[in-house]
N, C-alpha and C positions, 0 to 999 in steps of 0.2 A: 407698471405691471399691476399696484394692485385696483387702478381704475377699470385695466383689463379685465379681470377678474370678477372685480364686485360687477360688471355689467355681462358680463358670461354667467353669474348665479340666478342674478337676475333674470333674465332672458332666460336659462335652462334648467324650469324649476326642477326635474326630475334628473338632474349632473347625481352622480353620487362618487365621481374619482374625477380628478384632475390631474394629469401627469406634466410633469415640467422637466422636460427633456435638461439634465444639464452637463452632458457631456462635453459641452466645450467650455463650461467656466475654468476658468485659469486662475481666478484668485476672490476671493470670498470676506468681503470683511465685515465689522459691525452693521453698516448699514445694509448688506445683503441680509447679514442672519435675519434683521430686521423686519425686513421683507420678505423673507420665508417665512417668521412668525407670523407675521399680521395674515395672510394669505393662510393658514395652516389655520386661523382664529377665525377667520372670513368663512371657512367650510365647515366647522366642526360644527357650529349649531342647524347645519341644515343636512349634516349624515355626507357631507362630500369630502372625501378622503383627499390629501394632498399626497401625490407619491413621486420621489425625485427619482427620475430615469437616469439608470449608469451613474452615481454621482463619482467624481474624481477624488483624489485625495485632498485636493485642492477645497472641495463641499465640505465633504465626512470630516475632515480634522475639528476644522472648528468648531462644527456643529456639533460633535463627540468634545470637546475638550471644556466648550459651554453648559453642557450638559442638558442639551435641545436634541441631540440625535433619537433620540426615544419617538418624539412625536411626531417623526414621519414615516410614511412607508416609502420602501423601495425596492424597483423594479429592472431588468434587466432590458434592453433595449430587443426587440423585435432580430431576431439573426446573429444576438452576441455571442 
C-alpha cells in the first residue's frame, strides 16, 4: 500500500485528499497503525490530506487508544 501510494503522489502532483475507504477492515493491528502512519507522513509535506472513510470500531479503537486518532480526517461514505 505504501508503494501504491508513494507512486500515486508522484504521478498526481496536484492529489491534495486521499481517501482510504475502510469499511471493511475487521481488525487493525500495530503493523496496520503502521501503515496508516507512514501514508499520513507520505502526504503531510506535500498538503495531501489522508482521510479514513467510515472507519469501524475495529479502525478508531486503536488508533484513539494510541493516541494517532487526531491525525487523520474522516469522512462518511457517499449515501451513508
Amino acid at each position: 500500500m505504501v508503494r501504491v501510494v508513494t507512486d500515486l503522489l508522484l504521478a498526481e502532483p496536484g492529489l491534495r485528499r486521499l481517501r482510504l475507504d475502510a469499511r471493511g477492515v475487521g481488525y487493525l493491528n500495530s503493523a496496520g497503525i503502521s501503515v496508516l502512519v507512514q501514508l499520513e507522513k507520505l502526504g503531510r509535506p506535500r498538503g495531501v490530506d489522508l482521510v479514513l472513510v467510515d472507519p469501524p470500531p475495529a479502525v478508531t479503537r486503536p488508533l484513539q487508544a494510541s493516541g494517532l486518532w487526531p491525525r487523520f480526517a474522516v469522512e462518511e461514505a457517499p449515501g451513508s
